[in-house]
C-alpha positions as CSV (number, residue, x, y, z in Angstrom):
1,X,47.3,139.7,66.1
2,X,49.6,139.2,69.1
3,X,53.3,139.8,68.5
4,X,55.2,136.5,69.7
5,X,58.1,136.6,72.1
6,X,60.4,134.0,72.9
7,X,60.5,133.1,76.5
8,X,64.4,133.6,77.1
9,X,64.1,136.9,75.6
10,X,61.0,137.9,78.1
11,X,62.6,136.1,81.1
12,X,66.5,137.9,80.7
13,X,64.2,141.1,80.2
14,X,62.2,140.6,83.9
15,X,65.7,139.9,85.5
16,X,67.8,142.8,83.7
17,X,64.7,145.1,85.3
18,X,65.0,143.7,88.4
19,X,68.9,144.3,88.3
20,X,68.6,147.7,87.3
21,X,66.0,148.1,90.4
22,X,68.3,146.9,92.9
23,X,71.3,149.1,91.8
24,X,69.3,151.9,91.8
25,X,67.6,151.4,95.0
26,X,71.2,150.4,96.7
27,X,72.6,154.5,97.0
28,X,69.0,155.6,97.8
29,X,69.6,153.2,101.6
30,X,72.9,152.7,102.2
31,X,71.7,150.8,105.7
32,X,70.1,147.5,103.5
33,X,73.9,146.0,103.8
34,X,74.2,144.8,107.2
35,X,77.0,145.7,109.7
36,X,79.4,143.1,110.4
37,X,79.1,141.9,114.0
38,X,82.2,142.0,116.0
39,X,82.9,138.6,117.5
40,X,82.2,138.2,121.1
41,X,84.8,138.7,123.9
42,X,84.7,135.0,125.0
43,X,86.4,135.7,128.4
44,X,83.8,138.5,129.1
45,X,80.8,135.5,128.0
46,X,82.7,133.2,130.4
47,X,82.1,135.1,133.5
48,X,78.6,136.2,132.3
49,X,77.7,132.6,132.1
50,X,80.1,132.1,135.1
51,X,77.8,134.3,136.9
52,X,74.3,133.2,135.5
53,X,75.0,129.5,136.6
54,X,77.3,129.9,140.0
55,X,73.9,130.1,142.7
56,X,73.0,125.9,142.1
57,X,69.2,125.2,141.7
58,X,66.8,125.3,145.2
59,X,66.3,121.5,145.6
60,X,62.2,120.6,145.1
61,X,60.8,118.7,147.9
62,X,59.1,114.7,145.9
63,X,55.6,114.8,145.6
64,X,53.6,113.0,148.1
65,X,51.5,111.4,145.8
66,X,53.3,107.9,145.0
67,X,52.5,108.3,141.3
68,X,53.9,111.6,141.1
69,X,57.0,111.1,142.9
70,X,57.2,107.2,140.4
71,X,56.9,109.8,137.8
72,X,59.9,112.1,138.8
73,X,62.2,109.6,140.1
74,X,61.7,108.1,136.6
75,X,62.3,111.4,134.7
76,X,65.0,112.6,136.7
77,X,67.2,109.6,135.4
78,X,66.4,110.0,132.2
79,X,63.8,107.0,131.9
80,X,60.0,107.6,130.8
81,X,57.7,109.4,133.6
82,X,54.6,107.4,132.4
83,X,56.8,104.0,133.7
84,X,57.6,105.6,136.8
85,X,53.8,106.3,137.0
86,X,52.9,103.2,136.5
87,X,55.8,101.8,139.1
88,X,54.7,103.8,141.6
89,X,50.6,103.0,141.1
90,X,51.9,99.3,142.1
């Protein structure tokens, strides 16, 4: 005959176990607690991105292809390529 337990007394006796496992596994690695991260310098991240974006973009010559260049007139004002495809196929 199985001996009955009651299901609080089973579940606070999985999570005392797994307490007891994490405070003895904490001394063993020391490293588990993460290093705070120091905040960035933001004047040294300004002139980084100062730097990344100060040569502007090569310009790219339009397609020849009148539905192409429909299509990237279209998307380079923010509408829908497929309607400047379809502009430029008329």
């Amino acid at each position: 005959m199985p001996i009955p337990f009651p299901k609080i007394h089973i579940a606070e006796s999985v999570l005392n176990r797994m307490m007891n496992a994490i405070e003895d596994i904490e001394p063993m690695f020391p490293s588990i607690n993460a290093q705070p991260i120091p905040p960035a310098d933001p004047i040294a991240l300004g002139q980084q991105i100062e730097e990344q974006t100060s040569v502007p973009p090569q310009p790219v010559a339009m397609p020849q292809d009148p539905v192409e260049a429909g299509a990237a007139v279209e998307g380079i004002f923010g509408g829908s390529p497929l309607a400047g495809a379809v502009d430029g196929m008329m």
